[in-house]
C-alpha positions as CSV (number, residue, x, y, z in Angstrom):
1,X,125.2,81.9,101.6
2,X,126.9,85.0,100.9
3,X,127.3,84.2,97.0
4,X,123.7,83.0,96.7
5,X,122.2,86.7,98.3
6,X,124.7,88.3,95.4
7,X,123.6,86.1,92.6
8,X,119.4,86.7,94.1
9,X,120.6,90.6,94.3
10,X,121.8,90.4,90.7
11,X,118.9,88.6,89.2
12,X,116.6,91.1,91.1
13,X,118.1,94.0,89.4
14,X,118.4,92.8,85.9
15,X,114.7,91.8,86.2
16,X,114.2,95.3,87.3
17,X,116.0,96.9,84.3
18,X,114.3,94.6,81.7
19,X,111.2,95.9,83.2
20,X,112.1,99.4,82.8
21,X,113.6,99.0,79.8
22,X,110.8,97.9,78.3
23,X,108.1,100.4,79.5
24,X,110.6,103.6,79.0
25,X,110.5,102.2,75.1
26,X,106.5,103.7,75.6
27,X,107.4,107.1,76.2
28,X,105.7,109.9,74.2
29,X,106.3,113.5,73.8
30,X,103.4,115.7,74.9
31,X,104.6,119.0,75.5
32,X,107.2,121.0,76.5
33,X,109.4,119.3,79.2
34,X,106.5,116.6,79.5
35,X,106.0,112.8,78.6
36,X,103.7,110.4,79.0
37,X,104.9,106.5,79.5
38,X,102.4,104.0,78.9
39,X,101.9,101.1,81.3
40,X,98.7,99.6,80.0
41,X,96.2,100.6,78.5
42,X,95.0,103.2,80.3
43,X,97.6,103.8,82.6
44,X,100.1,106.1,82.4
45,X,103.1,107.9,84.4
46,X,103.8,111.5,83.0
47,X,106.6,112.6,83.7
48,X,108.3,116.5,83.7
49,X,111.8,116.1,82.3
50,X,113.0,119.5,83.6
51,X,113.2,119.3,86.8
52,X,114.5,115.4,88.5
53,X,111.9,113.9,86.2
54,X,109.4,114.4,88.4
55,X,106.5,111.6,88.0
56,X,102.9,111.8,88.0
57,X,100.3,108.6,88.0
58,X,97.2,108.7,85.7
59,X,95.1,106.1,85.6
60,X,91.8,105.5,83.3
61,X,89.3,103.6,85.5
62,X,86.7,101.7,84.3
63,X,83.9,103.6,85.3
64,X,85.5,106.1,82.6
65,X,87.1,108.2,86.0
66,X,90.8,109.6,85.9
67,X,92.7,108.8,88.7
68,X,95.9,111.2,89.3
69,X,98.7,110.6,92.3
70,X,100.4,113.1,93.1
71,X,101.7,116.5,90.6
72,X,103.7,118.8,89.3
73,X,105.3,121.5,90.9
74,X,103.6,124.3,89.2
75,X,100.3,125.1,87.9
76,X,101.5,125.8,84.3
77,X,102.5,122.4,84.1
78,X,100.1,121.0,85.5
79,X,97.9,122.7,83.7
80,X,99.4,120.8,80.2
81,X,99.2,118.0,81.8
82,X,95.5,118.1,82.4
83,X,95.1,119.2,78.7
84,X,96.5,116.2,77.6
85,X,94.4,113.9,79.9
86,X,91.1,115.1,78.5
87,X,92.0,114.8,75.4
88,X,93.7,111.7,75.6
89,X,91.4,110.0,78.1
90,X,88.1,112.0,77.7
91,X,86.9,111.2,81.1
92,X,83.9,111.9,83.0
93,X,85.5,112.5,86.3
94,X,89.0,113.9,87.6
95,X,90.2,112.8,90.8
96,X,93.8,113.7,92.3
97,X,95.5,112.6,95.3
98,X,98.4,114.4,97.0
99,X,100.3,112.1,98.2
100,X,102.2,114.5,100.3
101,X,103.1,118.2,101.8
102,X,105.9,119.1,99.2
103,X,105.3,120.7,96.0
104,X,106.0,117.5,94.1
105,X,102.9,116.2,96.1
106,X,100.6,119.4,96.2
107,X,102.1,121.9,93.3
108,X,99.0,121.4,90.7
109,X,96.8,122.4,93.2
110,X,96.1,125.2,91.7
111,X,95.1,123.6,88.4
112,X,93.3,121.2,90.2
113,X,90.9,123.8,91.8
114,X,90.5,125.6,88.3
115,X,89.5,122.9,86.4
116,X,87.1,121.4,88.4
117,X,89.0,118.3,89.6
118,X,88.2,116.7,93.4
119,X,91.3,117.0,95.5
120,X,92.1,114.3,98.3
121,X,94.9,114.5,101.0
122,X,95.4,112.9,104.7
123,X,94.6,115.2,107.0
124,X,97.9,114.7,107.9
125,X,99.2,116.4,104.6
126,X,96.4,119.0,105.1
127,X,98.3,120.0,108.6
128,X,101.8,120.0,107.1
129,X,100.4,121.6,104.0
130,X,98.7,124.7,106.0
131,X,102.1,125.5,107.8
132,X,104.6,124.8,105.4
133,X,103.2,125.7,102.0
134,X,104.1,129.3,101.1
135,X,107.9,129.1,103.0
136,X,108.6,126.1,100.7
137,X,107.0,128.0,97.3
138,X,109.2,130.9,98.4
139,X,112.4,128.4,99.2
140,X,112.1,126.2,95.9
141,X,111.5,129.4,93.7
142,X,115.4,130.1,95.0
143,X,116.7,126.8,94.4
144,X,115.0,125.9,91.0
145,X,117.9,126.9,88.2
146,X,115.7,127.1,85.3
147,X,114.2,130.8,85.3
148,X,110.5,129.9,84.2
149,X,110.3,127.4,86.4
150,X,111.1,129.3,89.6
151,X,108.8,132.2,88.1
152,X,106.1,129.6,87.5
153,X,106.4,128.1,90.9
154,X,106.5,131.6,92.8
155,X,103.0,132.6,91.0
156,X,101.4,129.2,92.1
157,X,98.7,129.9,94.5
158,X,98.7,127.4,97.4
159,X,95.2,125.6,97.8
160,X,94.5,122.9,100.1
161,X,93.1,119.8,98.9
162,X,88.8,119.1,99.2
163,X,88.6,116.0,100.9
164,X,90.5,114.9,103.7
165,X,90.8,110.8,105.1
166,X,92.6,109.3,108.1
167,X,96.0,108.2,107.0
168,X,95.7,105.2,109.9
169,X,93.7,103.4,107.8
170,X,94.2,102.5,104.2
171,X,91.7,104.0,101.7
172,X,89.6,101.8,99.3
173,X,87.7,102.9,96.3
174,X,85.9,100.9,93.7
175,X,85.8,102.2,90.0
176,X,83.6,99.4,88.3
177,X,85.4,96.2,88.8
178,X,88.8,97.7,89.5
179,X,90.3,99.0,93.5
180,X,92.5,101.5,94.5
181,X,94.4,101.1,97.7
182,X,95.5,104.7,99.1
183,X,97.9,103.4,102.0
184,X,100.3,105.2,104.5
185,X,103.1,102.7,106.1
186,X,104.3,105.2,108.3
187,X,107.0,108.3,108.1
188,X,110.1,107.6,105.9
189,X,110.5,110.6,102.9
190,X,108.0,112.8,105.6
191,X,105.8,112.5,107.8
192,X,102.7,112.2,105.7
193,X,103.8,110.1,102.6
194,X,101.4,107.9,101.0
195,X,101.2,105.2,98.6
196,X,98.8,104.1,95.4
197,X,98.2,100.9,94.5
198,X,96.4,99.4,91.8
199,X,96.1,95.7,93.0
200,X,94.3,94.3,89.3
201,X,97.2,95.9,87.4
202,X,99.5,95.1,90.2
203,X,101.1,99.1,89.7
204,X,102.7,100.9,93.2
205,X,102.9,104.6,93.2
206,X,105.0,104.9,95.6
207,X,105.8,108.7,95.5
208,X,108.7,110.1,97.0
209,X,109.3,107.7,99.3
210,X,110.8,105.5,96.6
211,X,114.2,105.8,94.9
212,X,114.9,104.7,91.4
213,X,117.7,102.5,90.9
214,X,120.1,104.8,89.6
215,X,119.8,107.2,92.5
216,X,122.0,106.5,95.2
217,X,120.9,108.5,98.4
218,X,117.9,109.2,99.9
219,X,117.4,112.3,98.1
220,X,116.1,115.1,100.2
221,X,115.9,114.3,103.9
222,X,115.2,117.3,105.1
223,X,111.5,116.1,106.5
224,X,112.6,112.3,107.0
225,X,112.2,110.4,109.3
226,X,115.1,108.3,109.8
227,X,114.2,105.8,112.1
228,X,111.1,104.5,110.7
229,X,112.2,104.8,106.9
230,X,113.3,101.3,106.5
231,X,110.6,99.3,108.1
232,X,108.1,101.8,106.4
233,X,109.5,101.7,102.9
234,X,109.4,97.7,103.9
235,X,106.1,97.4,104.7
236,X,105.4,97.9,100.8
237,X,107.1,94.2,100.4
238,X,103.2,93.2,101.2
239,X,101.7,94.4,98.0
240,X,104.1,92.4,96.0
241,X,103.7,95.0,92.8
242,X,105.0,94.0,89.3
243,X,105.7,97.7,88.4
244,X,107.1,100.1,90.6
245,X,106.8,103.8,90.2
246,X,109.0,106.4,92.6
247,X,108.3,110.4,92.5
248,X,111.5,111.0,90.6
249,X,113.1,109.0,87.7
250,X,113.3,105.5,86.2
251,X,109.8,102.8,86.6
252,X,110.5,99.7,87.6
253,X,109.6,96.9,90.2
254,X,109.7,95.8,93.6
255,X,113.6,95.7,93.1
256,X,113.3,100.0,93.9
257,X,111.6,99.1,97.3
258,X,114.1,96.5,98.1
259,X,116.8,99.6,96.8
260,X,115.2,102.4,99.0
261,X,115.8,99.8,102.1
262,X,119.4,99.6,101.2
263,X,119.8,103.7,101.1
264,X,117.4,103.5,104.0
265,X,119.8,101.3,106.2
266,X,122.9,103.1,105.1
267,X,121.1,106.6,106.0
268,X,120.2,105.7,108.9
269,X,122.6,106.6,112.1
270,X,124.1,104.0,113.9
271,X,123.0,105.5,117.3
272,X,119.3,105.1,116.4
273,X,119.2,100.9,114.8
């Protein structure tokens, strides 16, 4: 039995790194420190290279909208990043999603505001977000090597998001003939994270509460939650995605959420299983 879980591990993760393999060969310089990686045809993670390759979801719906999950840390970024998506996507409508409180969930909020784009968060982000915003601009200026970064980052204005929904229950919108799924399965990176699914393309965004492969901790756990981070990052099993995107580094699929539950278990102390 033993060999058999090793040998379903193993095929699991070379399936995994054929898949990313094969959508990293899409990647595309568009500015400084920025890529975009295309997915399908109008889907696209961009991705900031300077700092933990952070990643960003854009997706062309096919009511001509632009869905974004989640953002960069700073507005100048951000900022090229939007540039690129009108030009690239020319769409009629902008829509972003923080997916949660940390500046790798909220930092383009800035930009958002100033170019017109609709902001969405839980109201459980919004809460988090109010309290903790300017200590962690003024904390992750300080930790941030690269010098225009960290001056980028403390010049960010914090802005909440527009809208606000109920994390307890999943969020459905219809662009044409194609669904998005906004879904929280409970605490695990924070308190607030939330997930984007695509269920036509079969795509996860699943933010910073996802690890790629080739990290092997939970990152920072400074707002986790422990003892729900397993059977939350589990819950994700149910959408059975074919390509799996985490906040930070390589795409790839389910085989990151199976991954996450590994560093999940291992994080987790023995006084609280």
């Amino acid at each position: 039995m033993l060999q058999l879980i090793k040998i379903f591990n193993f095929t699991l993760l070379l399936s995994a790194l054929v898949s990313c393999s094969s959508i990293q060969k899409n990647e595309t310089s568009i500015g400084l420190n920025l890529v975009s990686i295309k997915i399908s045809e109008n889907t696209f993670v961009v991705r900031d290279t300077s700092f933990y390759n952070t990643n960003v979801l854009v997706a062309k719906m096919p009511d001509e909208t632009v869905l974004i999950a989640s953002s960069m840390y700073d507005t100048v970024t951000t900022n090229k990043m939007i540039t690129w998506i009108k030009r690239k996507l020319s769409p009629k409508k902008i829509i972003a999603i923080n997916t949660h409180f940390h500046a790798d969930g909220t930092g383009g909020n800035e930009a958002y505001h100033n170019n017109g784009i609709e902001i969405w968060s839980s109201n459980q982000t919004k809460d988090l977000y109010s309290k903790r915003a300017d200590s962690m601009r003024s904390s992750l200026a300080k930790f941030v090597k690269d010098e225009r970064l960290s001056k980028n980052i403390l010049k960010r204005k914090n802005l909440p998001a527009h809208k606000f929904f109920d994390s307890k229950q999943d969020l459905k919108w219809k662009f044409g003939d194609e669904e998005v799924i906004i879904s929280y399965p409970g605490p695990a990176h924070t308190k607030d994270n939330i997930v984007v699914f695509l269920p036509k393309q079969k795509i996860l965004f699943g933010g910073c509460l996802l690890r790629a492969l080739n990290w092997k901790s939970l990152g920072n756990t400074n707002d986790a939650d422990l003892n729900n981070y397993y059977n939350s990052t589990e819950k994700l099993l149910a959408f059975n995605p074919e390509v799996v995107i985490p906040g930070h580094g390589a795409i790839g699929n389910k085989t990151l959420i199976i991954h996450t539950m590994n560093l999940a278990k291992r994080a987790t102390p023995k006084d609280r299983l």
